[in-house]
ROLOBA-432592 format. One record per residue (C-alpha): residue number from 1; residue in three letters; chain; x, z, y. Coordinates in steps of 0.02 Angstrom, whole numbers. Layout:
BEGIN
> NUM, Ala, A, X, Z, Y
...
END
This chain:
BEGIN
> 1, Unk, A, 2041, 132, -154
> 2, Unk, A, 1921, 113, -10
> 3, Unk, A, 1843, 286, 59
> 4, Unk, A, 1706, 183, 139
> 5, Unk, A, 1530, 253, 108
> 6, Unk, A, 1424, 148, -16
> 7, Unk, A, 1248, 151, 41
> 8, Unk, A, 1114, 123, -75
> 9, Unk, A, 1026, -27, -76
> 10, Unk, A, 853, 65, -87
> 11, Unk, A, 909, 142, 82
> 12, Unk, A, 960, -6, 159
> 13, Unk, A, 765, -72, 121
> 14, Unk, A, 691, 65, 247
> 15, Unk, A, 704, 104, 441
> 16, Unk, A, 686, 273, 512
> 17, Unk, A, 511, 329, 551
> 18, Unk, A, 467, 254, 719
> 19, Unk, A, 346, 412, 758
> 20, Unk, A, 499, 534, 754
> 21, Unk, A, 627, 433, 821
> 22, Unk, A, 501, 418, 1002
> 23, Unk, A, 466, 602, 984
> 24, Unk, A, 676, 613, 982
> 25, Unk, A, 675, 494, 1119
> 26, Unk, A, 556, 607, 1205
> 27, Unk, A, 657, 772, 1192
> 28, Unk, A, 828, 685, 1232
> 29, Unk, A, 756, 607, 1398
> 30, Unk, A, 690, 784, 1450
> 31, Unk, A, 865, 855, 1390
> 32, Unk, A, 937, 734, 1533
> 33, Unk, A, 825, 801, 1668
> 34, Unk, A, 705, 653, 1657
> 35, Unk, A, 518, 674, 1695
> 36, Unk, A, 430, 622, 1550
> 37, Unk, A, 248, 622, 1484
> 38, Unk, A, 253, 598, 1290
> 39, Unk, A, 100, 516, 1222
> 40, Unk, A, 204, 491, 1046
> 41, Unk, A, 149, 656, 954
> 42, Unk, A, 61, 640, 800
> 43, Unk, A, 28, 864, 775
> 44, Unk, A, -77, 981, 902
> 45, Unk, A, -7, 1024, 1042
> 46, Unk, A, -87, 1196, 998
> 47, Unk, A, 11, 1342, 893
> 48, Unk, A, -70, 1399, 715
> 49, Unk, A, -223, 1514, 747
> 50, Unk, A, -155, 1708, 733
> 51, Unk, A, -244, 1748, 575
> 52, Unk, A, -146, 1623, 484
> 53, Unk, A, 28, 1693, 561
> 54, Unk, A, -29, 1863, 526
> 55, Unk, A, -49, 1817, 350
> 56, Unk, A, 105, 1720, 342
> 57, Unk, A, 189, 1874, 421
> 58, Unk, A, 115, 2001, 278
> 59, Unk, A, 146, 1886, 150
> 60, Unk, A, 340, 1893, 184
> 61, Unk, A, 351, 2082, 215
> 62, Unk, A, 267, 2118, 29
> 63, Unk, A, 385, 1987, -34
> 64, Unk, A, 312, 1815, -75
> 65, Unk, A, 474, 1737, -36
> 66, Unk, A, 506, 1685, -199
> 67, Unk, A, 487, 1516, -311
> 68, Unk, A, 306, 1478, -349
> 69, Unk, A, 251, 1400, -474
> 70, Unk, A, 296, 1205, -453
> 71, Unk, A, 130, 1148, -421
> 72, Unk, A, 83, 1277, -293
> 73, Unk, A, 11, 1482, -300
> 74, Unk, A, -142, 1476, -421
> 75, Unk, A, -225, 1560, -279
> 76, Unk, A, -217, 1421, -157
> 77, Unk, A, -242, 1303, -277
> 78, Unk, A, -419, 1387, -331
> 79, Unk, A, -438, 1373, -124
> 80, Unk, A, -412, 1200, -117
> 81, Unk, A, -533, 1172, -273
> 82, Unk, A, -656, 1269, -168
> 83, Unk, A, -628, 1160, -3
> 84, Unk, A, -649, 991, -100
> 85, Unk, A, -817, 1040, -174
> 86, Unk, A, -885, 1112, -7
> 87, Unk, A, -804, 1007, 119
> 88, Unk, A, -775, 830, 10
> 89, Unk, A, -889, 817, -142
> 90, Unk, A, -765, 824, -261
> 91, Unk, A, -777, 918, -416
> 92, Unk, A, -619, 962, -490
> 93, Unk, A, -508, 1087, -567
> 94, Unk, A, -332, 1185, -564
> 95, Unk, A, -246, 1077, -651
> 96, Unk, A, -279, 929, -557
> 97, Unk, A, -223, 993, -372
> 98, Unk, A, -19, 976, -336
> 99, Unk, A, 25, 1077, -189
> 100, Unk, A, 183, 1011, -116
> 101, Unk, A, 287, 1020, 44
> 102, Unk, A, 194, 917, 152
> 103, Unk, A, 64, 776, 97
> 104, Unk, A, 186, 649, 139
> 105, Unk, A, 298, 711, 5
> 106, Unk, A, 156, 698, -107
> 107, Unk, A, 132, 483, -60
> 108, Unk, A, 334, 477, -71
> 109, Unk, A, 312, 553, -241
> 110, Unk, A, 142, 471, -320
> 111, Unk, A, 250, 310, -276
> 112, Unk, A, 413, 370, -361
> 113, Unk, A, 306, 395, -523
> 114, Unk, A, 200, 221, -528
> 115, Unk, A, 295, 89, -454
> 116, Unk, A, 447, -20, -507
> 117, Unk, A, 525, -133, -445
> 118, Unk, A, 414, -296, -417
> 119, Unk, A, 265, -199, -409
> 120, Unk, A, 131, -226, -258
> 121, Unk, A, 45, -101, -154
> 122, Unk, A, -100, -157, -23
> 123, Unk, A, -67, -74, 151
> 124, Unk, A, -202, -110, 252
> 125, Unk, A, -150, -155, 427
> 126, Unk, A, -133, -70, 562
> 127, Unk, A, -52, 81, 447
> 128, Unk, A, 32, 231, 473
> 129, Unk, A, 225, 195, 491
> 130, Unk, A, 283, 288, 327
> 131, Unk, A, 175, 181, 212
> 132, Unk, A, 259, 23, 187
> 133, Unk, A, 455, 80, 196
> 134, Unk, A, 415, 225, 41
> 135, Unk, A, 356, 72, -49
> 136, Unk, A, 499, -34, -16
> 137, Unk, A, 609, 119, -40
> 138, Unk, A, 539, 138, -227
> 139, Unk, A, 569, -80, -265
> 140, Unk, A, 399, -130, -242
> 141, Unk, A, 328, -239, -139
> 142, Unk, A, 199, -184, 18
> 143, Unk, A, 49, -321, 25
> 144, Unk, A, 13, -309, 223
> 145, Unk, A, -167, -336, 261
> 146, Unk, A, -209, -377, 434
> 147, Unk, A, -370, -291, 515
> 148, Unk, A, -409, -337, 683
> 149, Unk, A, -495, -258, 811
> 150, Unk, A, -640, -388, 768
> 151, Unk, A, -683, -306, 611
> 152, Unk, A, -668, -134, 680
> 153, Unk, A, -484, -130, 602
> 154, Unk, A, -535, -91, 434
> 155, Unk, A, -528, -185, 276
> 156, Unk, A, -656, -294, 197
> 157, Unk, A, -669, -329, 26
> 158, Unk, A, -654, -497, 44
> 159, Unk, A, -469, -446, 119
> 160, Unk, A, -463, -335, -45
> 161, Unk, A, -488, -449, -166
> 162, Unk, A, -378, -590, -104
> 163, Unk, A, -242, -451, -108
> 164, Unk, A, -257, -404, -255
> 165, Unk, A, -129, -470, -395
> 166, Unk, A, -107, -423, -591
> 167, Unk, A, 56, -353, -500
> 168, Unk, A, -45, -231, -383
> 169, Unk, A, -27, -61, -428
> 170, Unk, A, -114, 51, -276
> 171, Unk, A, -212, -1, -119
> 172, Unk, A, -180, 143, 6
> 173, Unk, A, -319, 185, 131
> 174, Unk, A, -302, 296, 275
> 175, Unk, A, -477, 376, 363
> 176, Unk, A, -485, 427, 477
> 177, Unk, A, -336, 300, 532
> 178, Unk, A, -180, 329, 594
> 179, Unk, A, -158, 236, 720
> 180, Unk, A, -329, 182, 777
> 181, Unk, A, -432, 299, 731
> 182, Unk, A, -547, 185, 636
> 183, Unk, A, -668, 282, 528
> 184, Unk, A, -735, 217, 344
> 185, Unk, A, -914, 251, 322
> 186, Unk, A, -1007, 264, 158
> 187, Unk, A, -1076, 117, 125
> 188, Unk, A, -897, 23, 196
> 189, Unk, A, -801, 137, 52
> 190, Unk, A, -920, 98, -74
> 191, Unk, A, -898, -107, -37
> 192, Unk, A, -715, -61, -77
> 193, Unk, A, -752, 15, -221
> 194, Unk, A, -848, -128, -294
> 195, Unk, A, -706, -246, -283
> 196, Unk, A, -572, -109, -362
> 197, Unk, A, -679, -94, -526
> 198, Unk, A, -679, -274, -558
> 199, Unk, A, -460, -226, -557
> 200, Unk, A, -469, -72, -684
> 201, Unk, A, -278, -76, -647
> 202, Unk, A, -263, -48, -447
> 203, Unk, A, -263, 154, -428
> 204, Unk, A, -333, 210, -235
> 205, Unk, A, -216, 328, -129
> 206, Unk, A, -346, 408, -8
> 207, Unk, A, -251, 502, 143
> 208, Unk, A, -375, 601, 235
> 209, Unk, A, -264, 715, 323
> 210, Unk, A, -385, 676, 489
> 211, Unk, A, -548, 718, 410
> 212, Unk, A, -599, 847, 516
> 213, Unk, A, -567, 747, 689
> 214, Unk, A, -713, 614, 704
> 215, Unk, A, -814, 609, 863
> 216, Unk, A, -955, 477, 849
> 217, Unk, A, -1065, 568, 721
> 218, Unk, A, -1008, 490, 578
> 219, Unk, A, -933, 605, 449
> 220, Unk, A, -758, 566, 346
> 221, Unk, A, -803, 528, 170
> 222, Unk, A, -696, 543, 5
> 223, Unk, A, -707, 392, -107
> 224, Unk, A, -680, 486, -250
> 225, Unk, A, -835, 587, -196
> 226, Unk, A, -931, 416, -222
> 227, Unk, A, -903, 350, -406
> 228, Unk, A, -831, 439, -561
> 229, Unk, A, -737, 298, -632
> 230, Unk, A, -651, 264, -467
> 231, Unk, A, -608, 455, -441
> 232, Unk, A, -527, 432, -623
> 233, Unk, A, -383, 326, -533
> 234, Unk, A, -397, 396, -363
> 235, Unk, A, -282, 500, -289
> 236, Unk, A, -334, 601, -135
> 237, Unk, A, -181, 671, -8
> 238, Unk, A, -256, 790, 110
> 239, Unk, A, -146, 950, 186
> 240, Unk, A, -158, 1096, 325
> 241, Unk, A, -47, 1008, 442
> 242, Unk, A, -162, 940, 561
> 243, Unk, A, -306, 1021, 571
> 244, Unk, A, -248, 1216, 581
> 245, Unk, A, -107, 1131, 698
> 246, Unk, A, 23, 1193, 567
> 247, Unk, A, 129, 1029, 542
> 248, Unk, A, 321, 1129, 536
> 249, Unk, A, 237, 1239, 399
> 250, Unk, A, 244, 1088, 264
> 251, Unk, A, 88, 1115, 159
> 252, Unk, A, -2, 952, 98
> 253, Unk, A, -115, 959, -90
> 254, Unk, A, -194, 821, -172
> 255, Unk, A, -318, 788, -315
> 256, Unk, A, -298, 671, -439
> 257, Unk, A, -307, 624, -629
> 258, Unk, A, -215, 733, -733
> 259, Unk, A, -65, 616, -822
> 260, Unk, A, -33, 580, -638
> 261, Unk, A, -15, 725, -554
> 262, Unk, A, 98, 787, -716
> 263, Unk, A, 226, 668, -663
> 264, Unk, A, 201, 712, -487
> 265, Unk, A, 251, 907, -535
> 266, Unk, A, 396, 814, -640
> 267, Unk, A, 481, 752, -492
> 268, Unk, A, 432, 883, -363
> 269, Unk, A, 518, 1016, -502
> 270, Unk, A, 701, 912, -491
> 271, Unk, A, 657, 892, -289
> 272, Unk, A, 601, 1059, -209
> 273, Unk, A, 561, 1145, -340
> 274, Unk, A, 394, 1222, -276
> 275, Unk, A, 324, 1230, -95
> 276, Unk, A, 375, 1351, 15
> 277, Unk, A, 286, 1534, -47
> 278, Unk, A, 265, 1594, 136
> 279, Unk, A, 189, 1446, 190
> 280, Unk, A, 67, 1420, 56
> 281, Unk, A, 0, 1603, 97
> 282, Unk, A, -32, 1543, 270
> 283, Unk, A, -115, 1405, 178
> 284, Unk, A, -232, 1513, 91
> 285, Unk, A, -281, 1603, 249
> 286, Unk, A, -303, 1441, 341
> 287, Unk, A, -418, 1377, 220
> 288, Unk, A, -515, 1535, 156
> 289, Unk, A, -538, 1601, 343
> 290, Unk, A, -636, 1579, 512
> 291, Unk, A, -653, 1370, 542
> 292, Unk, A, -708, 1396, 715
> 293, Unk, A, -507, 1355, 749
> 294, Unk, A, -548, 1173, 665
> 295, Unk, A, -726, 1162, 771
> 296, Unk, A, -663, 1204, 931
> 297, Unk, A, -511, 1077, 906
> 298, Unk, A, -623, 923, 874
> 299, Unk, A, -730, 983, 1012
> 300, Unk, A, -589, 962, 1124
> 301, Unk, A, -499, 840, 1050
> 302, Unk, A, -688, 721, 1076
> 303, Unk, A, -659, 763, 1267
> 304, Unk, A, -471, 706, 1284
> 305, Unk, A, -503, 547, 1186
> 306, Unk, A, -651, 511, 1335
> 307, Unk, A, -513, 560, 1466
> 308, Unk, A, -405, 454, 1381
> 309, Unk, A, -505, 290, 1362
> 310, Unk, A, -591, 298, 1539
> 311, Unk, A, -387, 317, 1604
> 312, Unk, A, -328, 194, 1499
> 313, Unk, A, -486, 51, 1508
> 314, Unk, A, -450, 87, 1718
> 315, Unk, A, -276, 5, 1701
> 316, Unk, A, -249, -172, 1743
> 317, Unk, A, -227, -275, 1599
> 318, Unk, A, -265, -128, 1471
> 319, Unk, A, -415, -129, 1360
> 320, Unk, A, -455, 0, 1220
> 321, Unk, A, -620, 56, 1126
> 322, Unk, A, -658, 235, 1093
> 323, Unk, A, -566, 287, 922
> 324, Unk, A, -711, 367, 789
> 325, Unk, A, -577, 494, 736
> 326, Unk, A, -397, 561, 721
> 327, Unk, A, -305, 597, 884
> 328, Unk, A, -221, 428, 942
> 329, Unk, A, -320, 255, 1065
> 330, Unk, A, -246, 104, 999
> 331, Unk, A, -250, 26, 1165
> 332, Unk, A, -241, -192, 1182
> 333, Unk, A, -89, -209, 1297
> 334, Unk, A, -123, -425, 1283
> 335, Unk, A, -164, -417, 1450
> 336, Unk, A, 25, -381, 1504
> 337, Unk, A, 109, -479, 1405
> 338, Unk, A, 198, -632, 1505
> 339, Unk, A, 176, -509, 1658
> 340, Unk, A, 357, -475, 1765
> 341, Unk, A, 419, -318, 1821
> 342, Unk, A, 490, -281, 1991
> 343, Unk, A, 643, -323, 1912
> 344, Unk, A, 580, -508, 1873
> 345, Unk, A, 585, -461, 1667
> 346, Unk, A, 458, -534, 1589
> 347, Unk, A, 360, -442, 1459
> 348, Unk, A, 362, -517, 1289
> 349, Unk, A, 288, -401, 1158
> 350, Unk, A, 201, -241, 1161
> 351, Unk, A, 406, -152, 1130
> 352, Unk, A, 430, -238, 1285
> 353, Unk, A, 273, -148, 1392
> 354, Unk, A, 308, 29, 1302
> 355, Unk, A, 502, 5, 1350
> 356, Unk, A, 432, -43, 1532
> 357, Unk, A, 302, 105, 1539
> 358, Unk, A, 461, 225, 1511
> 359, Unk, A, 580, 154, 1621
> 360, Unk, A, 438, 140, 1774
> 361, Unk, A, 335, 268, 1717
> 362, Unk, A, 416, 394, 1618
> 363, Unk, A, 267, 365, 1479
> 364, Unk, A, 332, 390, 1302
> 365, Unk, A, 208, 281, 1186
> 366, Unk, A, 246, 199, 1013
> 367, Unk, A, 243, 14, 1012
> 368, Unk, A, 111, -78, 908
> 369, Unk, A, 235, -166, 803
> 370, Unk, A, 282, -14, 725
> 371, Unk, A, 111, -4, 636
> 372, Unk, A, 94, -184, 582
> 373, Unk, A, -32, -237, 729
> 374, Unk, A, 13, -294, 887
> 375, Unk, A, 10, -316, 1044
> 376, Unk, A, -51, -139, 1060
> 377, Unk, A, 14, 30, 1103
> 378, Unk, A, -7, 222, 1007
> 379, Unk, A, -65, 346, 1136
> 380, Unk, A, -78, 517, 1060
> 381, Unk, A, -217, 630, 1162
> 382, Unk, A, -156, 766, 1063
> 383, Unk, A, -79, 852, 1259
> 384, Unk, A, -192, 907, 1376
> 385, Unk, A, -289, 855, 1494
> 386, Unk, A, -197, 869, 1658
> 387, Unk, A, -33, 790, 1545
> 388, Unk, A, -167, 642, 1514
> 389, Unk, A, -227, 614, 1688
> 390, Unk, A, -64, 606, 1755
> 391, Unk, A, -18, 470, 1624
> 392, Unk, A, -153, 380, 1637
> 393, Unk, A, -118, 375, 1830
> 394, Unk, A, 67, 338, 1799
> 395, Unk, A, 27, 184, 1685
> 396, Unk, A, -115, 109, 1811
> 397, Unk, A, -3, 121, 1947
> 398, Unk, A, 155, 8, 1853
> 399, Unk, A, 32, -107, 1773
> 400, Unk, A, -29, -138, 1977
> 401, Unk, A, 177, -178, 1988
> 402, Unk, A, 174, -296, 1868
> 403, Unk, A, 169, -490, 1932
END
């Protein structure tokens, strides 16, 4: 009998997430002595604010560091009902927040308990990596939308209701966006919205994890803020990750109908059992204490993203508008492709220009084509400023090598 490893077919479906495998990339070049500016990261490149670790830190010395309840400590999840009625709109109770170990494990999960296998979800284009391999994981089908930089890479509702089939069981929307920073306003949610109550059965997957970074005066807005019978089938991710810059402590929540989030807890019970107890007390202080952590971020987060854009729009053959939110430029690399290195390579594709901007640059940056858009590179300005400069300087100096 063979001792050959079967692999499951519902692994075979997926790659590995292109975000981590750069940041790898990243580390292991450094490892090897090379000189390397990441642009790649998708967290702060700040540590959690004190109170939060002090918290954490008293927490585990008068012994929360033991299983929660599944769905998260009722006293973070009375926080979070707080923070989506002052910061969101949303009205809500207890029972209808999950706290879980990161709000990606919350998508992975609302997938596990709605789809099958034939099922269609809409993934607007271009999307955050994860999205369409946890759909294919779970047998269903991802519905790419493409949303080009014409229509400020966000989707219509025209684009919506072509998509949408009797097979289409959640549109997932993403605002601010990962990767390009695009920002839905009111009015452009409540177009949306229109279209998905003419479909009574397409549910809405809102992940705002990015609210609190937009820079053009615009605000982030929760659809299910907007319209009762859409916030019946709505299902909001948010977490702590990004804005307290406390990604490796794995605290994400959501808000969503009750049946749903019962068969969320389900899973998450046979999974993790609960979220960890030490970090949802830094959770609670995070989200019950001083925000001027959160203000100050955004405030210089706003003056990167300029540093960034004026860098970037300086390089030959690079174009890229100013993101309203998140922490990554999208930046148009069409004006290098058929260029030739010194080397007399010509480049192809956008994996072509971020390979090139490593090799002759040391520039880490993930390659359009990993979020369903391209030709265009991720730049994270989620480093500092001098870290930003110098890439910027790096990458107009091989795009003047190119031929």
């Amino acid at each position: 009998m063979s001792t050959e490893l079967k692999i499951a077919e519902r692994v075979r479906r997926i790659l590995p997430s292109a975000s981590v495998a750069a940041l790898e990339q990243v580390l292991r070049l450094k490892a090897e002595g090379r000189d390397i500016i990441g642009l790649t990261v998708g967290e702060p490149d700040c540590d959690t604010p004190d109170h939060v670790i002090e918290a954490a830190a008293a927490a585990a010395r008068a012994g929360v560091t033991h299983y929660t309840p599944v769905t998260g400590m009722p006293a973070l999840k009375r926080a979070v009902v707080a923070k989506l009625a002052r910061e969101n709109g949303i009205t809500t109770t207890e029972d209808q927040v999950v706290i879980a170990t990161g709000a990606k494990q919350i998508i992975f999960t609302a997938l596990s308990a709605t789809v099958d296998n034939g099922d269609e979800v809409i993934v607007p284009a271009p999307y955050w990596v994860s999205y369409p391999d946890m759909v294919r994981f779970h047998g269903a089908e991802p519905v790419i939308v493409e949303c080009p930089a014409a229509q400020g890479f966000k989707l219509t509702p025209a684009q919506l209701e072509a998509a949408i089939t009797p097979r289409t069981r959640w549109l997932i929307l993403n605002s601010p966006n990962n990767p390009t920073g695009a920002v839905y306003t009111e009015a452009e949610h409540r177009a949306l919205i229109a279209v998905l109550r003419k479909h009574p059965h397409v549910w809405l997957m809102t992940d705002e994890i990015y609210e609190h970074f937009v820079y053009t005066g615009v605000s982030a807005v929760s659809p299910a803020a907007l319209d009762d019978e859409i916030a019946s089938r709505c299902l909001t991710v948010n977490g702590v990750s990004k804005a307290y810059a406390m990604t490796g402590w794995r605290i994400g929540f959501a808000v969503g109908a009750r049946p749903l989030m019962a068969q969320i807890a389900k899973i998450i019970s046979q999974v993790t059992s609960c979220p960890p107890s030490v970090s949802q007390a830094a959770a609670l202080a995070a989200l019950e204490g001083d925000q001027s952590f959160v203000h100050d971020l955004t405030a210089e987060y706003r003056a990167r993203r300029d540093l960034m854009i004026d860098g970037l729009n300086a390089a030959r053959g690079i174009t890229c508008a100013a993101p309203e939110g998140a922490f990554y430029v999208y930046a148009d690399v069409s004006g290098l492709i058929g260029k030739t290195d010194l080397d007399g390579k010509t480049l192809s594709s956008d994996l072509d220009v971020a390979a090139y901007f490593l090799q002759a640059a040391g520039i880490s940056t993930i390659a359009g084509t990993s979020y369903g858009l391209s030709p265009y590179l991720r730049c994270s300005f989620a480093t500092s400023a001098d870290q930003i400069a110098k890439a910027c300087g790096r990458i107009a100096e091989a795009c003047d090598n190119l031929a």
